[in-house]
C-alpha positions, 0 to 999 in steps of 0.5 A: 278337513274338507268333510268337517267344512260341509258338516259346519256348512248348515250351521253357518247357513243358519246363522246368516239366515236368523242374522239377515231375518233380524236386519229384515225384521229391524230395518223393517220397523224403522223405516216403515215407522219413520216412513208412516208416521211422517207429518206433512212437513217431514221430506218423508212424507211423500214417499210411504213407498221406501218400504217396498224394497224391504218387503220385495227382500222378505219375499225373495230371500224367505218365502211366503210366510215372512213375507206375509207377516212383513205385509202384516206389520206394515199394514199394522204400522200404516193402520195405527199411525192413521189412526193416531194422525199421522203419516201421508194418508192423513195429511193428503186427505180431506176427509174420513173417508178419502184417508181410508180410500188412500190407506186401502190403496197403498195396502192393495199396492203394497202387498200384490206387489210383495206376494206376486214377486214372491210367487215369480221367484218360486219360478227361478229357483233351481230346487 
């Protein structure tokens, strides 16, 4: 019974790990498109930073591939909802280029943030 119960164990690790990654992966749209797509009128739209938790568990709990491509799609969200006219970086702004500037920042901001985490918590690990 016990030798059976370590044979199950990777499997059942697996399987919490591709549950976890699809409520990352899910919470991850959501909230980053609510967060980033915001008009000015909208209480969320003075805090495009609610996805950085998000982002700090993608770097923390799987590494540097997920956590880049969890940079990817918020970059790709913030993008395109400036873009279209939406979301805080266009309603603060007065011009082109102060949307942009302020786009560039939250990027810079958002993704040092997830990769230095990431990179501490390489220290931590026993293995």
């Amino acid at each position: 019974m016990a030798i059976r119960g370590i044979s199950e164990w990777p499997y059942f690790t697996r399987r919490f790990w591709t549950i976890e990654f699809g409520l990352l992966f899910f919470a991850l749209l959501a909230i980053g498109q609510s967060v980033l797509s915001a008009t000015p009128t909208d209480t969320l739209s003075d805090s495009p930073y609610l996805i950085v938790p998000l982002l700090l568990w993608a770097a923390l709990r799987f590494g540097p591939l997920i956590a880049s491509v969890s940079i990817l799609i918020t970059t790709l969200l913030a993008v395109v909802n400036a873009k279209l006219g939406l979301g805080p970086f266009v309603a603060h702004a007065d011009s082109v280029y102060q949307q942009v500037l302020a786009l560039q920042a939250y990027i810079g901001i958002v993704a040092t943030t997830s990769v230095s985490s990431q990179s501490e918590s390489r220290w931590l690990r026993p293995w």
